[in-house]
N, C-alpha and C positions, 0 to 999 in steps of 0.2 A: 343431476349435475353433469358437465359435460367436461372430460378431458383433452385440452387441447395439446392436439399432434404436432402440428407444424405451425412454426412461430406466428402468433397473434398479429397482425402490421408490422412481426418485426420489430415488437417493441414489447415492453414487458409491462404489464398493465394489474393495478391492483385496485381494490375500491369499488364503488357504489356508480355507474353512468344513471342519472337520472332513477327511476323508480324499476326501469326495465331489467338490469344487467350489473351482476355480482363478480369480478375480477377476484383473483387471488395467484395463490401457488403454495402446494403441497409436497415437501421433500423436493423441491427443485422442478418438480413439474407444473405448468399453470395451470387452469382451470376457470371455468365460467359458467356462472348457472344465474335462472333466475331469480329474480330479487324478491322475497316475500317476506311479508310483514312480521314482524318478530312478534310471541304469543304476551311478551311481555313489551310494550312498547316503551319510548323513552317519553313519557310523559311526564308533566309538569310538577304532578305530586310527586311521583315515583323519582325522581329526580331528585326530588326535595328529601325524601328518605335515605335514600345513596350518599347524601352529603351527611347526614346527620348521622349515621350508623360509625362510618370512622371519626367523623370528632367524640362523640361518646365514648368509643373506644380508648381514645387516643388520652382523652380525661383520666383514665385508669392510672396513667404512668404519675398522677400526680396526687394520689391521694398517699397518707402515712400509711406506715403501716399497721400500725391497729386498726384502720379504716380499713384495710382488705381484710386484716383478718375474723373484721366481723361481718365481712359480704363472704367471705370463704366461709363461714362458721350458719351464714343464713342459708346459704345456697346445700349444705350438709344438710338443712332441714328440711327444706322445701324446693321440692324438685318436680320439675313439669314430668307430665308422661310425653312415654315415646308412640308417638301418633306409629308408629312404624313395629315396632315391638311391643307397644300395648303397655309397656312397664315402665318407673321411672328412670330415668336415661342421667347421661351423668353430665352434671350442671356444675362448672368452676364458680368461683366470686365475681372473678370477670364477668362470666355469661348472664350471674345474675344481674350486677350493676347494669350493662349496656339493655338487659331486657327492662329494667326499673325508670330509667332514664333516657330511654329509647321515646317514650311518649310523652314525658315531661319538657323533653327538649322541644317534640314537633309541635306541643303544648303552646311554647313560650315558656315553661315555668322555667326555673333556677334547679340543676340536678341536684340529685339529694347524694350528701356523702357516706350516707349510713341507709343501711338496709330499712325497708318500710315496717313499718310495724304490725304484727299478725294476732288474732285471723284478718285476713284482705276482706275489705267491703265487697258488702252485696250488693248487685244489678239495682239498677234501680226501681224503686217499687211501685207499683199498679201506673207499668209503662202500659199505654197504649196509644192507639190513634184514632185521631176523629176527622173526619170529612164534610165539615159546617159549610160549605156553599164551595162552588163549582172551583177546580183548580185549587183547592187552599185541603191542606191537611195538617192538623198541629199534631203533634207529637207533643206526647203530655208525660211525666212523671210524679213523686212524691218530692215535694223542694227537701235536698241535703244541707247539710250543713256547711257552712262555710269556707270558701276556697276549695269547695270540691267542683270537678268537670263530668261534665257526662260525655263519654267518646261517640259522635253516632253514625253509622254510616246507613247509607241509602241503597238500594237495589231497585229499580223502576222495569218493571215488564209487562208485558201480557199477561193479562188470567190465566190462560191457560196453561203458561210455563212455570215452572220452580225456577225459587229464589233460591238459586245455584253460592254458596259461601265464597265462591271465588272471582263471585260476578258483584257484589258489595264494594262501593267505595267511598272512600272518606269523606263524610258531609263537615262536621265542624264538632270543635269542642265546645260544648254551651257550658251556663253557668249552670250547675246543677242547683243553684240558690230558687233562680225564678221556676223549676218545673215546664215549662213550655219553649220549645221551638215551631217556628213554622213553614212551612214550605209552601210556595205561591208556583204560577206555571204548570201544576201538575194537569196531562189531559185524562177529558173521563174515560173512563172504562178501564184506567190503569189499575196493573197491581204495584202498590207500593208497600215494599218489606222494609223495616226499620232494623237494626240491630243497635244493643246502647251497653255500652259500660260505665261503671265507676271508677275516676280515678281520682286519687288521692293525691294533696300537695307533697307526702315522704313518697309517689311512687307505687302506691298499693293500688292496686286493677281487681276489679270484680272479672266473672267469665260475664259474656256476652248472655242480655235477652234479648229479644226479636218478640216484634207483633208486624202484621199485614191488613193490609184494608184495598177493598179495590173501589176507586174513585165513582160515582153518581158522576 
């Protein structure tokens, strides 16, 4: 980043010129640096999660309160681990509701006002994939029971690379009634990684299975 000395045209410049050139000003001084692509872009999905994440939130202000205080009273039981400390980390009712209802909304479903009911479904069972004729891979599960979804997302690369968890994005919520989705377009010699969850119409999520197959 490059700090400028002496006045820009004279004029005070902030913002994006085309793809080239980053304008700002820092404590009164301006500045300008190249323009590079954010690691997180602003895409279509991710856009669509940004809107959703404060209206769920925002849903909280309106539930009773015995309705918090039995998302406060779930959240006392069931607490994620801390990816970062290894231990369970400390989960309000809020944090619960918005993480319960965070997927139901991208869903389409109707949020649920009460906590899911435990133990949380299992992954779905004897996931795998199959590659029946060129470009086509179905992704198969055991059919659930009714008004369940199976969350799935896609990873497409080379053989020879790993299917990176942060390189996964959201393919569609299927019906987990029928068992099968499929994917058409795929070219051969790909590796394609699956990852699938169960979710539940109260809100209950399995952890994530994964299967791979690399395309004939």
């Amino acid at each position: 980043m490059a700090k400028v000395i002496a006045p820009l045209h004279s004029i005070g410049l902030r913002g994006r010129m085309a793809d080239g050139v980053v304008f700002g000003e820092w404590r009164g001084i301006p500045w300008m640096r190249t323009f590079v692509m954010p690691a997180q872009p602003r895409t279509q999905r991710r856009e669509q999660i940004w809107k959703i994440i404060p209206r769920v939130t925002r849903s909280w202000a309106n539930l009773t309160a015995a309705e918090r205080a039995g998302w406060e009273d779930f959240a006392a039981t069931v607490k994620p681990l801390d990816p970062v400390l290894g231990r369970p980390g400390n989960w309000s009712g809020c944090d619960a509701y918005v993480s319960a209802n965070q997927a139901l909304a991208d869903a389409g479903l109707p949020l649920a006002t009460v906590p899911p009911a435990i133990p949380f479904p299992n992954p779905p069972e004897r996931f795998r994939l199959r590659n029946p004729d060129p470009g086509v891979v179905r992704i198969r599960w055991e059919a659930l029971p009714a008004g369940t979804l199976v969350d799935l997302w896609l990873n497409q690369t080379k053989p020879s690379r790993k299917a990176y968890p942060s390189k996964f994005k959201h393919l569609v919520y299927a019906d987990g009634t029928i068992g099968l989705h499929i994917l058409t377009g795929i070219p051969s010699g790909a590796k394609v990684a699956v990852k699938a969850r169960t979710l539940r119409p109260d809100g209950g999520k399995s952890h994530f299975a994964q299967a791979e197959i690399i395309t004939a």
